[in-house]
VEXNUDO-286462 format. One line per 3 residues: number of its first residue (from 1); their letters; for each residue x, y, z of C-alpha. Coordinates in pm, 1 decimal, always signed. Each point is the difference from the previous one (the first is absolute). Example, Ala and Ser with C-alpha at 12.3 -4.5 7.8 and 13.67 -1.06 7.14 Angstrom:
2
1) as) +1230.0,-450.0,+780.0  +137.0,+344.0,-66.0 $
//
This chain:
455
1) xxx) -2018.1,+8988.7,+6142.3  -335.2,+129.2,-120.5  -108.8,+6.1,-375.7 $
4) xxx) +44.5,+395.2,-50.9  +339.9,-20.6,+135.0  +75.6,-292.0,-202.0 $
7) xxx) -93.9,+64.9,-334.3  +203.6,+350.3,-37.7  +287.5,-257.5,+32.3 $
10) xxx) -39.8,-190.9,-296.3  +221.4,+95.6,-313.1  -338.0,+120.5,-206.6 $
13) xxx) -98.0,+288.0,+241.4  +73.9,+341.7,-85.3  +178.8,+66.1,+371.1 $
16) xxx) +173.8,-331.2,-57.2  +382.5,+46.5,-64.4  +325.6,-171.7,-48.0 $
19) xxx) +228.4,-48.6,+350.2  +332.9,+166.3,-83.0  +355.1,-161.5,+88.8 $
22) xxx) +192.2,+268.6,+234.1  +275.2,+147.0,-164.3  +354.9,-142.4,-42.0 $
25) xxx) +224.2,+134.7,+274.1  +328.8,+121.3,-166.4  +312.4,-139.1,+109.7 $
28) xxx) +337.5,+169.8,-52.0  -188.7,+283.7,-174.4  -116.4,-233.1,-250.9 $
31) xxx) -351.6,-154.0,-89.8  +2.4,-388.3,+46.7  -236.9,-267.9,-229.3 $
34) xxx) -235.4,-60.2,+211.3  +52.5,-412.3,+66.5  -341.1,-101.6,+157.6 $
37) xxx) +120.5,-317.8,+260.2  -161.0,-303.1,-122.3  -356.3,-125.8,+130.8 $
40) xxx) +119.4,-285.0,+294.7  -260.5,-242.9,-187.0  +281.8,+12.6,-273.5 $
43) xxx) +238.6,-189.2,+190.0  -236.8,-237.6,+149.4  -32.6,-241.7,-273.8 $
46) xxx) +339.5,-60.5,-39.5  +53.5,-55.9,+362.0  -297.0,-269.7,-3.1 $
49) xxx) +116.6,-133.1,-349.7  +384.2,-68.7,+160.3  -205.8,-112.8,+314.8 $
52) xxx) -215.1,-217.4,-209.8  +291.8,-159.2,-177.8  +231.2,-87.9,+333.4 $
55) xxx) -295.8,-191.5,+120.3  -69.8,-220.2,-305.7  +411.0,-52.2,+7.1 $
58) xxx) -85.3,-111.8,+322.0  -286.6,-245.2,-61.9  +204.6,-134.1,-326.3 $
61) xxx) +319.7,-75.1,+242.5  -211.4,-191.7,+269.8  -220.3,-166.6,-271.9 $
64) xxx) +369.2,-124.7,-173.2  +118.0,-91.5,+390.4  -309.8,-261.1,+57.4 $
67) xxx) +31.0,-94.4,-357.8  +361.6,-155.0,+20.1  -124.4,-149.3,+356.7 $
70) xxx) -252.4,-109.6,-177.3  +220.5,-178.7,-239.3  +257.9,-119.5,+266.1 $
73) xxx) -340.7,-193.7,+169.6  -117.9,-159.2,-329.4  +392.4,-161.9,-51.6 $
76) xxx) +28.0,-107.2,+353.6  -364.2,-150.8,-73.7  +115.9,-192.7,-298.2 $
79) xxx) +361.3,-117.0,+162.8  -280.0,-144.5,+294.3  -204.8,-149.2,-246.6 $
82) xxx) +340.1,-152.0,-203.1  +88.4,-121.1,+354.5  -345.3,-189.2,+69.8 $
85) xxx) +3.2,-137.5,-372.6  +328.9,-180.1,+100.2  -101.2,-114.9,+299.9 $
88) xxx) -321.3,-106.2,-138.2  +217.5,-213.3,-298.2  +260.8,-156.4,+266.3 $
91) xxx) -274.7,-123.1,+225.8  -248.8,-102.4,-263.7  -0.9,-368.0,-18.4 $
94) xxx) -124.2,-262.6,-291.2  -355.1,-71.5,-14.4  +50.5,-365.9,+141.9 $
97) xxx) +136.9,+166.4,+305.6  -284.6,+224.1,+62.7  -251.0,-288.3,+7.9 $
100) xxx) +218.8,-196.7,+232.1  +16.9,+307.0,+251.7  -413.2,+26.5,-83.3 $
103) xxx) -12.2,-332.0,+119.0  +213.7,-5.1,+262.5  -203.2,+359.4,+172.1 $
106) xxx) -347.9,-197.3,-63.7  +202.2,-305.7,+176.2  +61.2,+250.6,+268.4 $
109) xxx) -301.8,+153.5,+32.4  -218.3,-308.4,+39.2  +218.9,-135.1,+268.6 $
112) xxx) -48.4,+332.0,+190.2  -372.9,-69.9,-47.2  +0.2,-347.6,+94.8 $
115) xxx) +208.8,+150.2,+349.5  -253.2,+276.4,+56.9  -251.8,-280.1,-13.3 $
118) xxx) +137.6,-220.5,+250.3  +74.1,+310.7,+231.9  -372.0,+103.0,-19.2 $
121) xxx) -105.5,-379.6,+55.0  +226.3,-44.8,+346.3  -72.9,+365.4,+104.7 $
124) xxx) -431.9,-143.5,-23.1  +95.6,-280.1,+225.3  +123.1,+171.4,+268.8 $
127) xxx) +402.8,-62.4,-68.9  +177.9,+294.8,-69.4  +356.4,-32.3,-212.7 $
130) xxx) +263.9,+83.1,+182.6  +269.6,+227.2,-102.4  +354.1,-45.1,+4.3 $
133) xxx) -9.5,+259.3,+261.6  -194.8,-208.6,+246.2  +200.1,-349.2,-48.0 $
136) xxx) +298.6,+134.7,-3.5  +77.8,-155.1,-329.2  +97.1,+168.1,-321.3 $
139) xxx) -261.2,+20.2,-246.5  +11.7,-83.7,-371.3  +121.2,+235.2,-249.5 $
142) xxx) -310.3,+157.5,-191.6  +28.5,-110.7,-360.3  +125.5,+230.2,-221.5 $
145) xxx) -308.1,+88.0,-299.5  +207.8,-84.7,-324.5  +90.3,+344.1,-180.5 $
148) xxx) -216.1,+21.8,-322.2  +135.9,+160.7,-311.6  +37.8,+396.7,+37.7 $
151) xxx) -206.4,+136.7,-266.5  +203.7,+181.1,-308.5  +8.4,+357.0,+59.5 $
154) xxx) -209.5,+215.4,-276.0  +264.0,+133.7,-250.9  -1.9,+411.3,-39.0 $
157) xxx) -93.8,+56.3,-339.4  +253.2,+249.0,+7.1  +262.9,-238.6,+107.8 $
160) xxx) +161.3,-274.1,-174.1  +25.6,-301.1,+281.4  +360.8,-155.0,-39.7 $
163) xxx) -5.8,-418.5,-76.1  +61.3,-271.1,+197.9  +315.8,-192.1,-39.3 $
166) xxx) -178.9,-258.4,-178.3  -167.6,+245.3,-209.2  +313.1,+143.8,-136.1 $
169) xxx) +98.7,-140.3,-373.7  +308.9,-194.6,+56.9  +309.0,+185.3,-186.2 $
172) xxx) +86.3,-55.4,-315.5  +334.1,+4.4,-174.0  +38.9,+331.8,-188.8 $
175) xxx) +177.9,-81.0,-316.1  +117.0,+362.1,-69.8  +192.5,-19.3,+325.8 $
178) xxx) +151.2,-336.6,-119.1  +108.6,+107.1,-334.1  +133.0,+363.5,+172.5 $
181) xxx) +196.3,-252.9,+188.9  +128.1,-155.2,-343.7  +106.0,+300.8,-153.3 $
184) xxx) +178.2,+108.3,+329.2  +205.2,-267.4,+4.6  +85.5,-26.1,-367.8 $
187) xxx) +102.1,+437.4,-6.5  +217.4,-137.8,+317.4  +158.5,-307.8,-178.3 $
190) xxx) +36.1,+236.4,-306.7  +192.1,+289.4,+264.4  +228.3,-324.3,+134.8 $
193) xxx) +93.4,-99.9,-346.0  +72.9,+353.8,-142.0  +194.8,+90.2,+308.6 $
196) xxx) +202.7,-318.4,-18.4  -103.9,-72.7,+367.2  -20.3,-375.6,-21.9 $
199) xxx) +240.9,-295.7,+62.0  +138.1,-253.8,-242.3  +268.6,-277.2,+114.5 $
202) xxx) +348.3,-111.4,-193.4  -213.4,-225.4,-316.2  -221.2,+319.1,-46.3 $
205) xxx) -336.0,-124.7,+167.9  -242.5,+283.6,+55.3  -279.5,-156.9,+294.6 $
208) xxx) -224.2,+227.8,-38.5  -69.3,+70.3,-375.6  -20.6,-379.5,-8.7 $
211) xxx) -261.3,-8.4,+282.4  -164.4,+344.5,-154.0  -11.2,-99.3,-343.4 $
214) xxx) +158.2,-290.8,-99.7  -256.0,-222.7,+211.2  -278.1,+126.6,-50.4 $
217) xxx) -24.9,-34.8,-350.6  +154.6,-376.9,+12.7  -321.2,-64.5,+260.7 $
220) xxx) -238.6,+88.8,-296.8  +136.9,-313.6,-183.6  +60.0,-210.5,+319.7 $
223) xxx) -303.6,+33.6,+162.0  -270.4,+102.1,-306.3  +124.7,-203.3,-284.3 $
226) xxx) +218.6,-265.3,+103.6  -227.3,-67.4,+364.9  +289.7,-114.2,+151.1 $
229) xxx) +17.7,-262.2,+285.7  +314.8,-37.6,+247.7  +34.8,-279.0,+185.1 $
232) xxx) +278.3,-68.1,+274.6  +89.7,+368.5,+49.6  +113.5,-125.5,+371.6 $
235) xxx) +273.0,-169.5,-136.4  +177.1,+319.5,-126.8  +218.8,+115.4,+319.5 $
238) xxx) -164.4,+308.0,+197.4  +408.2,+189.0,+71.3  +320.9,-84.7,-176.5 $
241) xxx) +140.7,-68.6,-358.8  -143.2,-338.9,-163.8  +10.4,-112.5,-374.3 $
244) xxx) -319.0,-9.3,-191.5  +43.0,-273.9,-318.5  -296.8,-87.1,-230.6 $
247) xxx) -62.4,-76.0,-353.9  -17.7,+212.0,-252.2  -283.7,+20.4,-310.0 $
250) xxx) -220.8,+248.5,-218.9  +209.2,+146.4,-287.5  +26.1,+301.0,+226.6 $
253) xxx) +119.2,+39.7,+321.0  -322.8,+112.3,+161.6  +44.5,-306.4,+275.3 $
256) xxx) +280.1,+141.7,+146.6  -222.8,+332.1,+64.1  -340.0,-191.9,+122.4 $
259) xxx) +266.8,-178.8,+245.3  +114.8,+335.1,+108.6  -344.4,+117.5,+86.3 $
262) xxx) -120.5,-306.5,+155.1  +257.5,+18.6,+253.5  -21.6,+350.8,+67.3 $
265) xxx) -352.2,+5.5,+6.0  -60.3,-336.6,+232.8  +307.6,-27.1,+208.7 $
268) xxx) -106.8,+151.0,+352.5  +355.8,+195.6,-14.0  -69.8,+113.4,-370.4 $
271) xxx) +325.7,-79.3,-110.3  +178.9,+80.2,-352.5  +143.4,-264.7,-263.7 $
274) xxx) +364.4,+105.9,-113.0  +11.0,-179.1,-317.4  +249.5,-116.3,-206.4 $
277) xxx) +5.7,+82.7,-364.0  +135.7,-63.2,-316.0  +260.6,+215.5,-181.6 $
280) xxx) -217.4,+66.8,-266.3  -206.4,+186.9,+243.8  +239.5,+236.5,+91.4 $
283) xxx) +88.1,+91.7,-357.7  -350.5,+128.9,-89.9  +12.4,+400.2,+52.8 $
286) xxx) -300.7,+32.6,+203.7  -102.9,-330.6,+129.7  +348.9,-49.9,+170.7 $
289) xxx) -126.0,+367.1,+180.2  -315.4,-147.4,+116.9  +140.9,-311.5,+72.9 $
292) xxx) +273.1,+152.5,+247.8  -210.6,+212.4,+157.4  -273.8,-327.5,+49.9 $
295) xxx) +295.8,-155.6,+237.8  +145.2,-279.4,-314.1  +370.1,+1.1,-45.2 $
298) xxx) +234.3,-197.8,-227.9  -44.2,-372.1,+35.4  +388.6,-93.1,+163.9 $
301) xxx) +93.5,-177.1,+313.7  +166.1,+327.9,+188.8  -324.0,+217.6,-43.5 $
304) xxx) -170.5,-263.0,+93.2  +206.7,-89.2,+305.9  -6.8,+343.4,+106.2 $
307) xxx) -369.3,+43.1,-2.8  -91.0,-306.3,+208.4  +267.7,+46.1,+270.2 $
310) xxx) -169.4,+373.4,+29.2  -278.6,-200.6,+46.9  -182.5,+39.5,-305.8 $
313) xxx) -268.3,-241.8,-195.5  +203.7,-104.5,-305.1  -224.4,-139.3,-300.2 $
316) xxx) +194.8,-183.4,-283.1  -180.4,-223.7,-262.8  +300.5,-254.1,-141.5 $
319) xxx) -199.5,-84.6,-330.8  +75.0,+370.1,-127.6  -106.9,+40.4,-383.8 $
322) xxx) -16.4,-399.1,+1.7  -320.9,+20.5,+206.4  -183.2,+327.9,-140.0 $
325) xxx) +119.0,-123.4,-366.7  -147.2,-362.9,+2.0  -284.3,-71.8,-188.1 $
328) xxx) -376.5,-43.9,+93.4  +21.4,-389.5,-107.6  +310.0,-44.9,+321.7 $
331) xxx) -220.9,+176.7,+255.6  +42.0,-3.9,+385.0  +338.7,-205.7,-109.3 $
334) xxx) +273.4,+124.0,+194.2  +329.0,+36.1,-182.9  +395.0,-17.9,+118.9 $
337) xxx) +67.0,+178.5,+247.6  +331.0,+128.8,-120.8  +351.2,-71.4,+227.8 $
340) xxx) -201.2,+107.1,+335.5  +164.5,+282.9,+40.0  -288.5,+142.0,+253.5 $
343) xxx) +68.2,-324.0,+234.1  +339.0,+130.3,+10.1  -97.9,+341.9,+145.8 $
346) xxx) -264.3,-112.7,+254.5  +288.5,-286.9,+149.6  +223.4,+307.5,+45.2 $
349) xxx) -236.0,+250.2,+181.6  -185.8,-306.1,+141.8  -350.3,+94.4,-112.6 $
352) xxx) -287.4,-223.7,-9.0  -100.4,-81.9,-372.5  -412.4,+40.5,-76.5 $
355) xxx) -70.8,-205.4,-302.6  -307.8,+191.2,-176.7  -242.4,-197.2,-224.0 $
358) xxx) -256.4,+273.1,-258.5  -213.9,-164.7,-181.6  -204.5,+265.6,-250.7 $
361) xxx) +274.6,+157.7,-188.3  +28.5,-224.3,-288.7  -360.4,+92.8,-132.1 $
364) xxx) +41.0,+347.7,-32.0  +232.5,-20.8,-302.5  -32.2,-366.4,-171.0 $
367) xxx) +315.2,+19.8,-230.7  -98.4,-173.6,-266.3  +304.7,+67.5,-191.8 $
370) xxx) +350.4,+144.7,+46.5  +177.1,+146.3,-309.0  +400.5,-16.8,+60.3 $
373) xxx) +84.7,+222.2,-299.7  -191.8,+288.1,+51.2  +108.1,-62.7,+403.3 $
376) xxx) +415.7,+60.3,-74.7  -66.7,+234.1,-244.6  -162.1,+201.0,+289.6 $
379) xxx) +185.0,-169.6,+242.8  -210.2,-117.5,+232.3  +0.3,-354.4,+159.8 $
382) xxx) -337.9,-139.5,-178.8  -232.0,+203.2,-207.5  -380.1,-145.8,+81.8 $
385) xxx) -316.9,-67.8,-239.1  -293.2,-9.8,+258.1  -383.8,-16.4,-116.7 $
388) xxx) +10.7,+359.4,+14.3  +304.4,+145.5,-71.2  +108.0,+138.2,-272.0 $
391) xxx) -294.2,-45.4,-159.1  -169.5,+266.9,+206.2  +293.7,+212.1,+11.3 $
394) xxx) +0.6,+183.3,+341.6  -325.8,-169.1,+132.4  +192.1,-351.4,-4.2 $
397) xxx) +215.9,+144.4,+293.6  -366.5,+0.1,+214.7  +65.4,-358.5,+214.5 $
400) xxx) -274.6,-200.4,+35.8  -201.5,-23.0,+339.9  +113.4,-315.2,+98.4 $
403) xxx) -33.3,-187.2,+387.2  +327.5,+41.0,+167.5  +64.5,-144.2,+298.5 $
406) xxx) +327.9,+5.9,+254.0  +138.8,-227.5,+227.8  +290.1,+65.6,+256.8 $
409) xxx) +134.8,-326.2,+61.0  +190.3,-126.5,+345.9  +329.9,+198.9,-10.5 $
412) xxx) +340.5,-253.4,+0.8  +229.4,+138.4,+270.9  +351.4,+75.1,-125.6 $
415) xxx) +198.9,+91.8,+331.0  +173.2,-332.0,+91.1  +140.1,-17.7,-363.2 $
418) xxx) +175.2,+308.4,-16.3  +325.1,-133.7,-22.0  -94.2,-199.2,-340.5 $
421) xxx) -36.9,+297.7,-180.9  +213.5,-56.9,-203.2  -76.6,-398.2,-78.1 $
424) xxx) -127.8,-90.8,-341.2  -160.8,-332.3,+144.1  -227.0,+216.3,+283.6 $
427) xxx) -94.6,+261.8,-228.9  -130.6,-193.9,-272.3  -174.8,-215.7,+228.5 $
430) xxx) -141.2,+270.9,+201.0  -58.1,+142.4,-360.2  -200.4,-317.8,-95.0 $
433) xxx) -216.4,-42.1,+355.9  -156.9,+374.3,-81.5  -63.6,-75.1,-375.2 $
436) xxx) -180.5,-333.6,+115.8  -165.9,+193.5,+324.2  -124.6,+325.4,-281.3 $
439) xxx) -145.9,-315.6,-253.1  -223.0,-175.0,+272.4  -95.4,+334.6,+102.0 $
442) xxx) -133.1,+74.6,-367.9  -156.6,-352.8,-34.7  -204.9,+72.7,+296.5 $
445) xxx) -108.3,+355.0,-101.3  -122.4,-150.4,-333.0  -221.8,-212.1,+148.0 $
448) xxx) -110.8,+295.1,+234.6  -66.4,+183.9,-321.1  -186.8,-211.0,-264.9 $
451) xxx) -115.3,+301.1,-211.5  +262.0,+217.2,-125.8  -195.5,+291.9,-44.6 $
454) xx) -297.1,-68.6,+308.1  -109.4,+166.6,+250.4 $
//
């Protein structure tokens, strides 16, 4: 296009003029608004932007594919590398070891030397070595270069290597556990004994509230206070009823309990004392309870009978209130022993009689004094005055930590006399032999124990 037909063409010229749309075409009679179609570089951006945006979905989905392989290589990595650690800590060996195998390869390696020496040497004079392929015979075994120490694989930052087994801090006893355990038991002992599910025989004994409660606080003052010793325990029978006799001392009867826990505690078979109490016991409101429930019953032949032919351990102290009464100046001096009324039952139910010597109960209480009056007018057997009580008031009833110690004596076999049951001459002198066998017993023991109140 030349220049004069150009510029009549531009908007400024005087022929220049406006292009006019062609008329709407009527439809139906009618004029239509004119709808100009849209340019087609309208639509193209939004075809390129929806293009533009399924392609970077694309990319983002393949880049999230190789990153989870990527993550899948790195954990198979570090389970390798926790492999080779292990391996590395079951084959590593001390440091003594490693210079023995050190030694042992420069061992080997010199005598290869000293071989490749001689070969050269014979090969120089004309000899060749012969193989075992050219004698005929079978040749040596080549030594075997001692296997040095693998060298400790280089831990992954990253990754944590696990510990050898002799790395590993040894377990220790986690005393929540333990006292969980405690309180489990004691909400289960409490459910037994609310739900009555528990046994208790003909005389009332309860086994386990005395092995539950009653023993464990009696092993406070057996085995903390007191330091109790038992001697002989292998003379109490392991299975059957027998008849435990031994003196009685202390104001209170705390020797008949430390006798009850020393054989429950070092008998191999644990076994229970039945003892044999007073009336006077049994009239008290709530220690007759305890006492019942502890395995004592009434102090009379037929009980008595009846427990050892069961086969239970019988305990019976024939001094009563004589022995527990006397004062601190008559000591370790054993009193009457009544009519022997406990022979009596052990010749009928033919049950081997322990005699039982405890020396430590008369220091607990010295009775220094015993006022009668005041005792009837209470009515008790003896009313005490000890260094400590009543002067003290409730304080005095605290026993002093005295030595004890116990001795089972040899037990006196009652079988073969069975049929003198019944004879006032046997019984008193079978009486008599375990008096005299219970006061060598304590004679002994005293010279065991020279301090009353050492170690």
């Amino acid at each position: 296009m030349s220049n004069d037909d150009f510029h009549p063409a531009l908007p400024g010229n005087a022929e220049f003029a406006l292009p006019q749309a062609p008329a709407p075409k009527p439809v139906n009679g009618k004029r239509p608004i004119p709808m100009p179609d849209p340019p087609p570089a309208a639509r193209r951006p939004r075809r390129a932007a929806a293009a533009e945006r399924a392609e970077v979905a694309a990319e983002l989905t393949a880049d999230k594919g190789e990153l989870a392989a990527d993550k899948t290589e790195v954990a198979a990595d570090k389970g390798e590398l926790a492999a080779e650690n292990a391996e590395v800590a079951e084959s590593a060996i001390s440091p003594a070891e490693a210079a023995e195998v050190t030694e042992a390869a420069d061992a080997a390696e010199a005598a290869e030397v000293t071989d490749a020496a001689e070969v050269a040497k014979t090969g120089e004079a004309g000899q060749p070595a012969k193989t075992g392929a050219d004698t005929g015979t079978a040749t040596s075994a080549p030594r075997r270069r001692a296997r040095k120490p693998a060298p400790k694989a280089q831990a992954d930052p990253g990754v944590t290597p696990a510990p050898s087994p002799a790395e590993q801090p040894e377990a220790t006893p986690d005393t929540v556990d333990i006292w969980d355990q405690r309180v489990a038991r004691g909400l289960a002992f409490l459910r037994r004994r609310l739900a009555g599910a528990y046994e208790v025989d003909d005389f009332g004994f309860d086994p386990e509230l005395t092995d539950t409660v009653f023993h464990p606080m009696l092993r406070v003052l057996y085995r903390d206070w007191f330091r109790t010793e038992v001697f002989g325990i292998e003379n109490v029978p392991e299975t059957g009823g027998g008849l435990i006799v031994g003196n009685h001392s202390g104001t209170l009867a705390l020797d008949a309990l430390m006798l009850t826990t020393a054989l429950h505690d070092q008998h191999p078979r644990e076994r229970h004392l039945r003892l044999l109490g007073a009336d006077l016991v049994f009239r008290m409101p709530v220690l007759s309870e305890l006492a019942r429930k502890a395995g004592a019953t009434v102090a009379c032949n037929p009980d008595a009978e009846r427990l050892m032919s069961d086969g239970e351990l019988v305990g019976v102290f024939p001094e009563g209130f004589k022995g527990i009464g006397k004062r601190f100046s008559e000591r370790y001096k054993l009193q009457r022993f009544g009519r022997g009324g406990f022979v009596s039952a052990a010749l009928r139910t033919g049950t081997p009689i322990v005699p039982v010597a405890i020396v430590g109960a008369e220091e607990i209480y010295p009775i220094l004094a015993d006022l009668k009056p005041l005792a009837r007018l209470l009515g008790l057997p003896y009313f005490p005055v000890t260094p400590t009580f009543p002067w003290l008031g409730p304080l005095g009833l605290v026993p002093l930590p005295s030595k004890w110690l116990i001795q089972f004596c040899e037990p006196i076999p009652t079988s073969h006399l069975t049929e003198y049951a019944d004879d006032p001459l046997v019984v008193y002198n079978l009486a008599d032999q375990v008096r005299e066998t219970i006061q060598a017993a304590l004679h002994s023991l005293l010279e065991k124990r020279p301090d009353p109140f050492g170690p």
